[in-house]
MIKETOR-287476 format. One record per residue: residue in three letters; x, y negated, z of N, C-alpha, C in turn. Coordinates in steps of 0.1 Angstrom, whole numbers, plus 5000, padded with zeros to 4 digits. Layout:
ALAXYZXYZXYZ ...
end
This chain:
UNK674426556315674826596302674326486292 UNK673326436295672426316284673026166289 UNK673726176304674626036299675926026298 UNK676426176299677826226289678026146276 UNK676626216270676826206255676226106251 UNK675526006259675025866254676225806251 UNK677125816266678225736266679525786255 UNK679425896256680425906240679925846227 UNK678325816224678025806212678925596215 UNK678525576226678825396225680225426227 UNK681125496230682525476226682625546210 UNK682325576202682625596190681625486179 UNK681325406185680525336179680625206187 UNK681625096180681824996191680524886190 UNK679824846175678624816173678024776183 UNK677924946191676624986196676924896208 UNK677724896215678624846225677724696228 UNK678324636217677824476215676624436215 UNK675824576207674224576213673924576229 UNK674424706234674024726249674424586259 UNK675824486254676524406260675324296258 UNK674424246248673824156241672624186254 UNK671924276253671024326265671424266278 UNK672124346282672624266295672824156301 UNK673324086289673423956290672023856288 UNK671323946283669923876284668823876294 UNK670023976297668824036315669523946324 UNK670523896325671423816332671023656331 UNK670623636320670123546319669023496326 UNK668323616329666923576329665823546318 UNK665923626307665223576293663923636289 UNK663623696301661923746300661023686292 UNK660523756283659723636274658123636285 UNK657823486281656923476292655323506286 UNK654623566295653423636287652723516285 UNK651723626271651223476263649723466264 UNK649223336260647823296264647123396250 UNK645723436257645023466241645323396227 UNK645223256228645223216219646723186214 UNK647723126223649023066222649022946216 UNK647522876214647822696212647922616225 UNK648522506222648722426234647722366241 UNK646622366237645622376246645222476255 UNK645422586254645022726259646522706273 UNK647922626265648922676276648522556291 UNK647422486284647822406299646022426308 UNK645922576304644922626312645022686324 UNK644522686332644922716348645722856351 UNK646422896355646823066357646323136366 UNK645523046375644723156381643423156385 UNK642523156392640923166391640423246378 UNK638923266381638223326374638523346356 UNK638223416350639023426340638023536332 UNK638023506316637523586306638523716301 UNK638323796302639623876296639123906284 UNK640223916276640623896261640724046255 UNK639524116248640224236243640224226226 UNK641424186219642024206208641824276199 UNK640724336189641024486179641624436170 UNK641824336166642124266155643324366142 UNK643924386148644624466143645024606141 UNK643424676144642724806141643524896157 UNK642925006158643025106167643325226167 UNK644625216159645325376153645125436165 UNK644825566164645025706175646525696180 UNK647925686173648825676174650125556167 UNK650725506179651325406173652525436162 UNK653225356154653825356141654925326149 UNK656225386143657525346150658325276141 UNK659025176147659525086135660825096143 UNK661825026132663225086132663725096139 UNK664625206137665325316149664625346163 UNK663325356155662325386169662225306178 UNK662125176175661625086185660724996174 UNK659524906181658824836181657824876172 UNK657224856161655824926156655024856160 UNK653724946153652324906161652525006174 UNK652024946181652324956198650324986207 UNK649724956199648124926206646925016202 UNK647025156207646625276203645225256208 UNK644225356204643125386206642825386223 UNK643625476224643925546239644225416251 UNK644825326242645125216249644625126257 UNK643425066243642424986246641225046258 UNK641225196257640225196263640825206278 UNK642225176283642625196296642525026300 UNK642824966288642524796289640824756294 UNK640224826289638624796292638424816306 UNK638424956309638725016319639724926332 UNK640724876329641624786342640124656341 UNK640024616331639824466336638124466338 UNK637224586340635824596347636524616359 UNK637624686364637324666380638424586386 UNK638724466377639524356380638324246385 UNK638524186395637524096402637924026396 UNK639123946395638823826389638423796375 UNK638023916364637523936351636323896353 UNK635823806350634023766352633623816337 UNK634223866326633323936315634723946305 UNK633924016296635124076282634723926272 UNK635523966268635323836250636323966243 UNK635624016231635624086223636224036207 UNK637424046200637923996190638024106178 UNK637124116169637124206158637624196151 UNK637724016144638523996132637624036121 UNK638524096111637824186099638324336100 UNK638424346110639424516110638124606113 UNK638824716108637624856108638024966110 UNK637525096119638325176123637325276123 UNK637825456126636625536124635625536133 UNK634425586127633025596134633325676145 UNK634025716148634325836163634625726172 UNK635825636168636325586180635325446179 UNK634525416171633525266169632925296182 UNK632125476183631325556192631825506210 UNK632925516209633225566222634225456224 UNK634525316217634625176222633625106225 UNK631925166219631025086222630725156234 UNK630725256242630425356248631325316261 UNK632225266258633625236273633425056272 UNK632724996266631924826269630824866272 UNK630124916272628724916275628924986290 UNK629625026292629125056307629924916317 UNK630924866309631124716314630024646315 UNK629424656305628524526304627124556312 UNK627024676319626124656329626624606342 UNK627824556345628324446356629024326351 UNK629124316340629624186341629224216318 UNK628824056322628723986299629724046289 UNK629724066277630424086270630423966257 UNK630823916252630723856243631723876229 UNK630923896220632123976208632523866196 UNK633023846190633523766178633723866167 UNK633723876155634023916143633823796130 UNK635223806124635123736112633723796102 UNK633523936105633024026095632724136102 UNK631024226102631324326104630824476097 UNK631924546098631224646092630224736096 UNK630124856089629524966099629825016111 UNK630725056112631925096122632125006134 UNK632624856131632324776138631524756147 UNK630024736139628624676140628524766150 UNK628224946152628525026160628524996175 UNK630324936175630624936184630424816189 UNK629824706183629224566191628124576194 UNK627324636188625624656189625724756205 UNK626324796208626524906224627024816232 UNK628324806227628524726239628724546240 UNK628124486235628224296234626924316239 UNK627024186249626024096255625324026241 UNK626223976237625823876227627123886218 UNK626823876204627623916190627623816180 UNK629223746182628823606167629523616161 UNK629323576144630323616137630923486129 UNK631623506122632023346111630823266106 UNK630923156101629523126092629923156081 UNK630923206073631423266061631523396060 UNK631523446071631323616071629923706070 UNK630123816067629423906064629024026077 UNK627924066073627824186085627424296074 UNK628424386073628324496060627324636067 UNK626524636070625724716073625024776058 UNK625624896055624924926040624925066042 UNK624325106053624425266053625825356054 UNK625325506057626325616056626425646043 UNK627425626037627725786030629125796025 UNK629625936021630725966015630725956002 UNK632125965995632225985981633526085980 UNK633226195971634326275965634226235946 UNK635826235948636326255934636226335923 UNK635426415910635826485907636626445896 UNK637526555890638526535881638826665869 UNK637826745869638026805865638326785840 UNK637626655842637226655824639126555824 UNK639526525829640826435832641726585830 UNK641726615839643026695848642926805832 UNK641526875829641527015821641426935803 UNK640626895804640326845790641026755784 UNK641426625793642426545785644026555791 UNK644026615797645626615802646326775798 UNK645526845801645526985796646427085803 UNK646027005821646727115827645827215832 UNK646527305838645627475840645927465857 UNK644827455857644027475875644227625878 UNK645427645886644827775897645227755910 UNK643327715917643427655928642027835936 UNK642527825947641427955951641327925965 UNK640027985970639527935983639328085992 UNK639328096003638428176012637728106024 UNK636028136016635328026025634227936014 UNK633228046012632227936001632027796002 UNK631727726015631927636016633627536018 UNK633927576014635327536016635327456005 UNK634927435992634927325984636427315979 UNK637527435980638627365980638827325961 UNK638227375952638827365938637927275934 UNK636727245936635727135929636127025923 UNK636826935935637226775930638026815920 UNK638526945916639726955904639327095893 UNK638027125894637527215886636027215879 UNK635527115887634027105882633826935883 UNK632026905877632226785873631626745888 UNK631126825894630226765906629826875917 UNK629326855927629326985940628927055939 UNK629227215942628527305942627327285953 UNK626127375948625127385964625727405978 UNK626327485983627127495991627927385998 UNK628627275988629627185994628527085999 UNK627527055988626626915992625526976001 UNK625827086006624427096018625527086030 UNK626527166028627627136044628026936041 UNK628326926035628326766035627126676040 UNK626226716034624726656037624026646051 UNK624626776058624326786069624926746078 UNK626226716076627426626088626926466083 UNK626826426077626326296068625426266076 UNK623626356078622526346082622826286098 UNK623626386106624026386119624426266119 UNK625526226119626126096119625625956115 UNK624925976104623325846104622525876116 UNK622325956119621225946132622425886144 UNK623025946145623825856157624525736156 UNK624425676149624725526140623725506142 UNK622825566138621425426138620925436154 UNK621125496161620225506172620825416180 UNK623025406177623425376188623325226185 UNK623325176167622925016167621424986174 UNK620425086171618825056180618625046190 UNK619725126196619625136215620324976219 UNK621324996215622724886221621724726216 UNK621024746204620624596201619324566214 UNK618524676221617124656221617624646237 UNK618824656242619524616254618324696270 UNK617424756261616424816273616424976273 UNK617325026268617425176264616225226255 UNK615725136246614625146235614925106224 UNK614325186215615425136196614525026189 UNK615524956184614424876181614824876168 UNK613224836163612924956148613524816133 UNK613024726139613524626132614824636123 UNK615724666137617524646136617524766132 UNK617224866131617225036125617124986111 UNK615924926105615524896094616724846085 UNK617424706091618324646085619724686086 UNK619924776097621424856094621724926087 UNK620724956073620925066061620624956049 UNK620324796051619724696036620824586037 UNK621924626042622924496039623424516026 UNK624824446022625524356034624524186032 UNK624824166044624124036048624923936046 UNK624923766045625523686051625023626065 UNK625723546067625823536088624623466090 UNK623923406085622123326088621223456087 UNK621623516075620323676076620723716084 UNK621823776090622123896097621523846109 UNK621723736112620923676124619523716126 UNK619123646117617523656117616723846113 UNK617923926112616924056107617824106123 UNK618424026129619124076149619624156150 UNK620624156137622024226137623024206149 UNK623124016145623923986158623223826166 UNK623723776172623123666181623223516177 UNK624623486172624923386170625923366158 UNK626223226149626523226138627723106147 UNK628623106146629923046151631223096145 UNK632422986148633523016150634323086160 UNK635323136158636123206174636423106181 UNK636722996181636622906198635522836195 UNK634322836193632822826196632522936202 UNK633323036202632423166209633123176220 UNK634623136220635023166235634723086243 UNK634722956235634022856249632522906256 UNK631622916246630722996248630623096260 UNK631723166262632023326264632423266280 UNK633323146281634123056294632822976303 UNK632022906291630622886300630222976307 UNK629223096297628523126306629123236315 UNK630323286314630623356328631723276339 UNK631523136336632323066346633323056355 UNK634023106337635323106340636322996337 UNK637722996341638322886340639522906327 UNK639723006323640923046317640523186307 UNK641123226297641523366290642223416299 UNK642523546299643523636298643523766293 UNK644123806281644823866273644823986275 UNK644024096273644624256281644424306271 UNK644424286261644824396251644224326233 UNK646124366230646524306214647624246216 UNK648024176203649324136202650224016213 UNK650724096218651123966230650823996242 UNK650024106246649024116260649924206270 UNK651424256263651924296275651724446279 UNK650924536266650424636270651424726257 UNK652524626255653524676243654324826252 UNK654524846264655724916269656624916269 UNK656924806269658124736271659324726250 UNK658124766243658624796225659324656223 UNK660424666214660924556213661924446222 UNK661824496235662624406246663424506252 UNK664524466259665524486268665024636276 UNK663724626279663424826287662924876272 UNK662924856260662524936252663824946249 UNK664824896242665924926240666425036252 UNK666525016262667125116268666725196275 UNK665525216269664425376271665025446257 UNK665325356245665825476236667225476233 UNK667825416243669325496245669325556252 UNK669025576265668625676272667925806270 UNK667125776263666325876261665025926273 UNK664925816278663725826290662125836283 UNK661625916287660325916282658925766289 UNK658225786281657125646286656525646299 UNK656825776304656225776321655925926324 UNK656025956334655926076344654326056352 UNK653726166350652026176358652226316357 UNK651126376363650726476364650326536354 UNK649126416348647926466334649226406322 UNK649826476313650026426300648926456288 UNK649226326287648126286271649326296259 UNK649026376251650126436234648726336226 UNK649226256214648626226205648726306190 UNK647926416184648526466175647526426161 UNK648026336158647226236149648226286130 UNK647226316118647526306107647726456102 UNK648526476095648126586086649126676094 UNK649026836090649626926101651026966088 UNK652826966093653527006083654527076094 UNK655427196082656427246096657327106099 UNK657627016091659026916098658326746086 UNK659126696093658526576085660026556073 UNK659226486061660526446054660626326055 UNK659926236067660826076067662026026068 UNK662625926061663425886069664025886084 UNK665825866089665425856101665425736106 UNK665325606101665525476109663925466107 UNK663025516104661425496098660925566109 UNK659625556114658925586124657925736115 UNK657325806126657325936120655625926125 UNK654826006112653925986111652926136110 UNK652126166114651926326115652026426122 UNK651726536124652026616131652926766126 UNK654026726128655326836124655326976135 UNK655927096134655827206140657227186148 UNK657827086140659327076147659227006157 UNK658526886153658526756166657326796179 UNK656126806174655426856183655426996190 UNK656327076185656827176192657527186200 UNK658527096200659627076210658926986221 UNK658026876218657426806229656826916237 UNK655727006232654827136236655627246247 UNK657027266243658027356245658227256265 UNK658827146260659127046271657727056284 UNK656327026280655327026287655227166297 UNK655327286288655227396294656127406305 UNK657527356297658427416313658227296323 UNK657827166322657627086336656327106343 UNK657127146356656027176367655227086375 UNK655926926371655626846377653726826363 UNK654126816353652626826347652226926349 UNK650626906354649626996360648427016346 UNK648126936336647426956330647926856315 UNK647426876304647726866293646126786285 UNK646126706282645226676270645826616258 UNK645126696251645826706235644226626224 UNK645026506223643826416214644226436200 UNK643626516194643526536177642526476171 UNK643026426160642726336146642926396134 UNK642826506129643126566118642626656109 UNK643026626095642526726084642826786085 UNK644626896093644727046092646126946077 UNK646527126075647927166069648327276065 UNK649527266065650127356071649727556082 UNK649427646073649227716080650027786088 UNK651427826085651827836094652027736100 UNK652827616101652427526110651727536122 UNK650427556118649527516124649527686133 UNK649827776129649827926140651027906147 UNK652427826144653127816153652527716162 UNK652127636158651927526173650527556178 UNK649727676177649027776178649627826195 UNK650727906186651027956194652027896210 UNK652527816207653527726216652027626225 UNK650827646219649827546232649327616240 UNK649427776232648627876242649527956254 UNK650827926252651727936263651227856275 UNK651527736266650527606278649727666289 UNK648627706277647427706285647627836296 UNK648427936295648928046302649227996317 UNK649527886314650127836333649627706334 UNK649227576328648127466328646927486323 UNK646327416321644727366319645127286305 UNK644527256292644427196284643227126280 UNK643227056278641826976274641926906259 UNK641226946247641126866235640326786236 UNK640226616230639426546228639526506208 UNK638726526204638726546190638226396189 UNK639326316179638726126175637726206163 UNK638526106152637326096141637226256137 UNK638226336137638526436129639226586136 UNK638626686136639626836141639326926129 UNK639626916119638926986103640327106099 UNK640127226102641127356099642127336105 UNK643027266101644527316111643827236124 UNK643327126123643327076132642527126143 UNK641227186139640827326141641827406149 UNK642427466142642727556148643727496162 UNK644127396161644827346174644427346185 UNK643227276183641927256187641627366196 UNK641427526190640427576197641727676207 UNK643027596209643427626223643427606237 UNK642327516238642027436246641627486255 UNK641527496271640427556278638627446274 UNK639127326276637327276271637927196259 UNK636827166249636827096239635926976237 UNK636526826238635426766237635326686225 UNK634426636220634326556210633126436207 UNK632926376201631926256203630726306187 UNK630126276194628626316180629326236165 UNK630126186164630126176149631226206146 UNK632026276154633326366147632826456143 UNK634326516128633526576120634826696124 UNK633826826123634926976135634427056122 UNK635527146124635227296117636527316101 UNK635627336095636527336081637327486080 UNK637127556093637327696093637627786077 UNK638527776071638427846056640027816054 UNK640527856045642127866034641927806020 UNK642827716017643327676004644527685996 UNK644327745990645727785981645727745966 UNK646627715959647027745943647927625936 UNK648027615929648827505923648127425906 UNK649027375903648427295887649727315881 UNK649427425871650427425861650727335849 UNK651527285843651827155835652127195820 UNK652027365821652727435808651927355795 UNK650427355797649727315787649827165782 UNK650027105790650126955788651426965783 UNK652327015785653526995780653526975769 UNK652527165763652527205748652027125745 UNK651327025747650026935736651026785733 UNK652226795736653226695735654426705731 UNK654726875723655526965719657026965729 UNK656527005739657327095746657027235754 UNK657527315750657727485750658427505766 UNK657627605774658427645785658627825788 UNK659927855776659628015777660328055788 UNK659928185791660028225804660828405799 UNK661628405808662328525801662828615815 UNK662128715816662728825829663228875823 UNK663928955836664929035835664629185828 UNK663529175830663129335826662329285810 UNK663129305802662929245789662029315783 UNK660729185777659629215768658629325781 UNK658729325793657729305801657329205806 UNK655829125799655129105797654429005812 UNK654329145823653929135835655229085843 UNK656129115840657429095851657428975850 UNK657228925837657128745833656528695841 UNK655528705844654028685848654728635861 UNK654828755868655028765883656228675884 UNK657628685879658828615881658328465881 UNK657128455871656928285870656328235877 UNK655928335888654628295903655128165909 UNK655928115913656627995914656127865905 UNK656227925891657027785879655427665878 UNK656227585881654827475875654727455859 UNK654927555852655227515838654027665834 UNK653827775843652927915833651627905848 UNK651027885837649327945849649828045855 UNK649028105870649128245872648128355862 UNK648628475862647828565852646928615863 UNK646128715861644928805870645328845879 UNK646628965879647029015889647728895901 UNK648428815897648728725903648128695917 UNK646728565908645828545915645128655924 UNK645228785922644828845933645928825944 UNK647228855943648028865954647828795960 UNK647728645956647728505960646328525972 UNK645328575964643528595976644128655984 UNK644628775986645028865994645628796006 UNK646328736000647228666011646528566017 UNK645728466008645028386015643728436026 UNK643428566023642428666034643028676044 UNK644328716045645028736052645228646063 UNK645628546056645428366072644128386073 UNK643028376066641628366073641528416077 UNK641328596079641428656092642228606103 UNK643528616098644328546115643928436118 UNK643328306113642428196120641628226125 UNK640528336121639028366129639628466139 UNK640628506139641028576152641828486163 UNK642528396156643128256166641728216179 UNK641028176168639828076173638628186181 UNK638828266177638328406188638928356199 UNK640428396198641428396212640628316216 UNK641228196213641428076218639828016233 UNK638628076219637428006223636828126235 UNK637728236236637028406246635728406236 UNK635328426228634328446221634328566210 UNK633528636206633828736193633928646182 UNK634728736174635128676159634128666153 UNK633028716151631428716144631328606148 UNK630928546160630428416164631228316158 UNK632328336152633528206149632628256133 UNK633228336130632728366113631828326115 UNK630528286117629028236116629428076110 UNK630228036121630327916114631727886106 UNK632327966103633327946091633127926077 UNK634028016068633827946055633927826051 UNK634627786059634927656056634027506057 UNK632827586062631827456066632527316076 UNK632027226069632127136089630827106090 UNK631527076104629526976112630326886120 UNK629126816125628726666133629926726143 UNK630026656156630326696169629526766174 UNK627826686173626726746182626126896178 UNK626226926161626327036155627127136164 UNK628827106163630127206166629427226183 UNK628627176186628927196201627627276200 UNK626627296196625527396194625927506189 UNK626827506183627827636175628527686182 UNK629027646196630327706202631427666201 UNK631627536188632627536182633527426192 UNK632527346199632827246210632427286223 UNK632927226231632127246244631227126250 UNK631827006248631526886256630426786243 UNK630226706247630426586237630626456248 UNK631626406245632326286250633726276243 UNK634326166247635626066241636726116252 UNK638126036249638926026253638826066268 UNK638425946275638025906287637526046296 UNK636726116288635426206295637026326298 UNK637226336284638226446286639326446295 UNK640026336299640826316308640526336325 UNK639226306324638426346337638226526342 UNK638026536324637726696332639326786331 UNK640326716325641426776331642126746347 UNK642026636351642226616365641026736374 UNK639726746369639626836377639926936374 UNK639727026361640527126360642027176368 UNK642627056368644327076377644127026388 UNK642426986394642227016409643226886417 UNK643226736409643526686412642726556414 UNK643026406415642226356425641526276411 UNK640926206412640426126402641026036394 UNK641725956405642725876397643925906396 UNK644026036393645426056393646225996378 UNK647825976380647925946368648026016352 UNK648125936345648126006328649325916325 UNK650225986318651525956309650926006297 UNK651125886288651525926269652625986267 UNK652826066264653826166262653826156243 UNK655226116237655526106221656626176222 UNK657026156205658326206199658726096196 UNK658725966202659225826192660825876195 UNK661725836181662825886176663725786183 UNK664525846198665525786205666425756195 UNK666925626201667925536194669225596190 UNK669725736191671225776193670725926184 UNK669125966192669326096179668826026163 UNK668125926161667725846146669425836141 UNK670425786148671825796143672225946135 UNK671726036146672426166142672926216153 UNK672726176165673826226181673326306183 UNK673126416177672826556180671426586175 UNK671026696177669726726173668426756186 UNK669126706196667926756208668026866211 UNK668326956206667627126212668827176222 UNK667727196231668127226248668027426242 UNK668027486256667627606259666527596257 UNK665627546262664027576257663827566249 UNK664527476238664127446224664827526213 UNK666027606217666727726208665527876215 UNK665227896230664127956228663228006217 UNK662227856221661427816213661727826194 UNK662327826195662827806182663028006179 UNK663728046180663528186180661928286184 UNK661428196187659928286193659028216176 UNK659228106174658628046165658728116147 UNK660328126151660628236136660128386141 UNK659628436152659228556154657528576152 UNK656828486159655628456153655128396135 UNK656628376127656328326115656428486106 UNK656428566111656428676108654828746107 UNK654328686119653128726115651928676102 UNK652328606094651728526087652228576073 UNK651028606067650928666050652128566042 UNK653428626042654028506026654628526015 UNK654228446010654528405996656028385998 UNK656328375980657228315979657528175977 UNK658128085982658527955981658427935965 UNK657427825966657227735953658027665946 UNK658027595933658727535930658327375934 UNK659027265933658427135937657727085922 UNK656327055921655627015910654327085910 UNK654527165918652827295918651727195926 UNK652027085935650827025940650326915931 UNK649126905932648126845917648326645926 UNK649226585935649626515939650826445932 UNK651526585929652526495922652726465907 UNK651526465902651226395895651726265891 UNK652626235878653626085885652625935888 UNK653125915898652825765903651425775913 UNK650325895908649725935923649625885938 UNK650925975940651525945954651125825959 UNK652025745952652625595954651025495956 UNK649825555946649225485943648025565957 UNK648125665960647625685973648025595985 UNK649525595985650125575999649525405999 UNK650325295987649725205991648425115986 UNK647625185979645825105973645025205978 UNK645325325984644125395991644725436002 UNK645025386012645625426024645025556035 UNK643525546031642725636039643125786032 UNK643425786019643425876018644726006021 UNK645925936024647225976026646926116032 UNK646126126048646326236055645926336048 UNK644726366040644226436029645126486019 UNK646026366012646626416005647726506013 UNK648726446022649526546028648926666035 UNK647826686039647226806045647426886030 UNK647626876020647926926010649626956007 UNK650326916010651726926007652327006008 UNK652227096016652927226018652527306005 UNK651627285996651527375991652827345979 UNK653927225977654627215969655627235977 UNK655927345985657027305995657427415995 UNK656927536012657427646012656327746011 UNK654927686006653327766008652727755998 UNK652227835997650627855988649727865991 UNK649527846003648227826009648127736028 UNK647027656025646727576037645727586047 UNK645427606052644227536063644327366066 UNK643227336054643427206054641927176052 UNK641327066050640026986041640326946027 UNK640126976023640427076007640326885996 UNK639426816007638926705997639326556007 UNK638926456000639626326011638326316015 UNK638026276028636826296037636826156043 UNK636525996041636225946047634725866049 UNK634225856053632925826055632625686065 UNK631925616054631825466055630225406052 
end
């Protein structure tokens, strides 16, 4: 049926034709592009291709959890989290790898994954050297070189930013109420949930800065221990380098001398360096731009994996990446690569997993602030089918906070690394009405029901309008309903975890903690990375050790981004009918009007997506509430910690 309708889409589209004809003829050719040296200067090409050899691992250009899809779902960033650490992993038990050389650049990535890249080198580097390069490094960085580098050099012009933990929240409340003059009705379930603060008060309640304080606390202790351990290379902290990983930022002579890092160089001063002393004769490249570890993105088998519609590989274990904010459907573009976790896209992949028999087990790697509440109870529900006939395994990166949470705790084990931050268990609801600011600029927004000169009918008819505050009774409907998802999440995360709901309520309210916290709480099982988790699903599905793992995506095949149908099989019109039957169970509102989220504020957005990029998933973990909701299972506030 799927090469039926491939082949009708290239007879109604002669274009396409000339594309596929262009391919062929380049395969005919023989036009392989030929893999490239680390470096690609001509020096580097007239280095030997075989013998001993330094392998080349690349961060340079950061370590998203999941790659970016670029037009019509082909090419993007291509060099995931998940990736690198299968690159580390090939080239320790590649013989002819006599050591890593390590390329940082100035790039920076979360403290989860800094954790558990220094954590997958350091066990290299008890058989064979590491040697790391950074133009610059940060916290995060510093992290993950101080664990796993033999030896660590950076620019003579760079910096080593070592300046401590901490967060920062925005408040906005003397802006938003006093000079702009809109009316906040934002409401929480879950004292610590913090959700109205950054937009009602000038600074934290007790409540928000002791649950903050105490994920904060955790996470300095395992930052500083893992720069004290990884520097003191004897499994002893050394108190020195403790001292100086909280009094930067340094330049590259101090950082030296307070034994941050080893040596003050350029990047080919260090690789030569790196060629000496593990006597080698050559680079080679296993991961970053060029290394071959693309999947064929961009060439002749990428192209015709997304006309086809072939997935990235068949194993037993699939790995789902469910990275970014939780919504029912995305509103991207379709030639634009798709970013987040949708109920549509990741439901239909979920829907696909359950019915192949050939996958034996599932690991589901989350990254996320949460969303979308129902969202987040449909694809609730569609994992726990899963888990009905496979094994699941969560590995939680920097982030599993409420929705993500709640994905989370369908898991049969949960793992997560000591400085992820878990929990956020609580509901946020309300909107920002604009009526006031209007008036202080003389414009009037009357409101006229049907049931004339009632008063309250107004009230209620205008529960929607971004132009009238909600009145009292209102806001109660609104709690009510927001009670309403909180119970059904502390009952999810019951299911999910076989535990009583008391024990989940203990640590709800919207608190979060550490990893090492969630896992004293119940709220985790494990603490480990990626890696750890993949292991304990092969034994869970009682399979061999090295059995294989397929990435399993939604990247947008080349003929449905056109419009050649919409995908939905039998399983997925199923699926789709079970999904509107479970959306029944969930407290709702009525559909909002577009303007109620305190985001769309004009130029906001724009000024989020591109001068604060960290903060995007935060803000979209919010968006539903301008959409078809009033309320989220989200992190109420932007959470990044540096």
């Amino acid at each position: 049926m799927t090469h039926r309708r491939n082949a009708r889409w290239v007879r109604r589209a002669p274009w396409l034709s000339a594309v596929v004809a262009a391919g062929v003829l380049c395969a005919g050719a023989g036009c392989k592009g030929r893999a490239r040296t680390s470096s690609g200067s001509a020096a580097a090409e007239k280095e030997p291709r075989t013998g001993p050899a330094v392998g080349v691992i690349d961060v340079t250009q950061g370590l998203p959890e999941q790659s970016t899809g670029g037009m019509l779902g082909l090419g993007g960033r291509k060099h995931t989290f998940d990736e690198v650490l299968r690159a580390v992993d090939r080239a320790h038990k590649d013989t002819d790898i006599k050591g890593l050389f390590v390329r940082f650049g100035g790039t920076t990535f979360g403290t989860a994954r800094a954790e558990e890249l220094g954590a997958a080198l350091e066990k290299v580097r008890k058989d064979k050297p590491i040697f790391c390069h950074g133009d610059g490094y940060t916290n995060q960085t510093m992290l993950a070189a101080a664990r796993g580098c033999s030896k660590i050099f950076v620019s003579p012009a760079g910096e080593v930013e070592t300046v401590g933990i901490a967060a920062q929240i925005v408040y906005m409340r003397k802006l938003l109420a006093d000079e702009l003059h809109l009316t906040i009705d934002f409401l929480q379930v879950g004292k610590f949930k913090g959700a109205e603060e950054p937009l009602t008060r000038d600074g934290p309640s007790p409540e928000a800065r002791a649950s903050l304080e105490s994920v904060l606390a955790d996470i300095r202790s395992t930052w500083l221990t893992g720069i004290g351990e990884g520097r003191g290379r004897d499994g002893k902290v050394r108190t020195e380098v403790v001292e100086a990983a909280e009094d930067g930022p340094f330049p590259a002579k101090k950082a030296k001398e307070r034994g941050l890092i080893d040596e003050v160089g350029y990047l080919d001063e260090a690789r030569e360096a790196a060629k000496k002393e593990m006597g080698a004769v050559r680079d080679e490249l296993r991961f970053g731009a060029g290394s071959g570890d693309d999947d064929g993105a961009g060439d002749l088998g990428g192209l015709v994996r997304a006309l086809g519609g072939e997935g990235r590989g068949r194993a037993p274990i699939a790995l789902v990446r469910a990275t970014g904010s939780i919504s029912m459907s995305s509103g991207g573009g379709i030639l634009g690569g798709q970013e987040g976790i949708t109920e549509k896209d990741l439901g239909k992949l979920v829907a696909r997993i359950e019915k192949n028999d050939a996958v034996k087990a599932l690991v589901l790697r989350i990254d996320s602030p949460g969303g979308s509440a129902l969202a987040s109870d449909l694809l609730w529900h569609r994992l726990m089918r899963v888990r009905a006939k496979k094994p699941i395994v969560v590995s939680v990166g920097d982030m599993a906070a409420s929705g993500g949470y709640y994905l989370a705790s369908t898991a049969n084990v949960i793992f997560a690394d000591a400085t992820s931050i878990v929990g956020s268990i609580g509901v946020v609801g309300g909107k920002i009405a604009i009526g006031g600011a209007l008036e202080s600029v003389g414009v009037h927004a009357e409101t006229f029901p049907a049931k004339a000169g009632d008063a309250k009918a107004g009230a209620r008819a205008g529960y929607s309008s971004p132009f009238v505050a909600w009145d009292g009774p209102t806001r109660e409907r609104v709690l009510d309903s927001m009670t309403g998802i909180y119970d059904l999440f502390l009952a999810r995360v019951a299911e999910g975890r076989n535990i009583p709901v008391e024990k989940v309520a203990a640590s709800a309210e919207g608190r979060i903690f550490s990893g090492r916290e969630a896992k004293n709480r119940g709220l985790v099982d494990e603490i480990g990375g990626l890696t750890a988790a993949i292991a304990k699903a092969r034994e869970l599905a009682k399979l061999d050790g090295d059995a294989a793992v397929a990435v399993i995506d939604n990247t947008p095949k080349f003929l449905e981004a056109l419009g050649g149908g919409s995908g939905m099989d039998e399983a997925g019109e199923e699926e789709h009918a079970t999904a509107e039957k479970v959306a029944g169970a969930l407290p709702q509102l009525p559909a909002s009007a577009p303007g109620s989220l305190p985001i769309s504020l004009p130029g906001v957005g724009a000024w989020v997506e591109h001068v604060a990029p960290d903060m995007l998933p935060f803000v979209s973990a919010l968006a539903p509430l301008a959409a078809q909701e009033h309320q989220v299972v989200a992190l109420p506030y932007v959470l990044v910690v540096h």
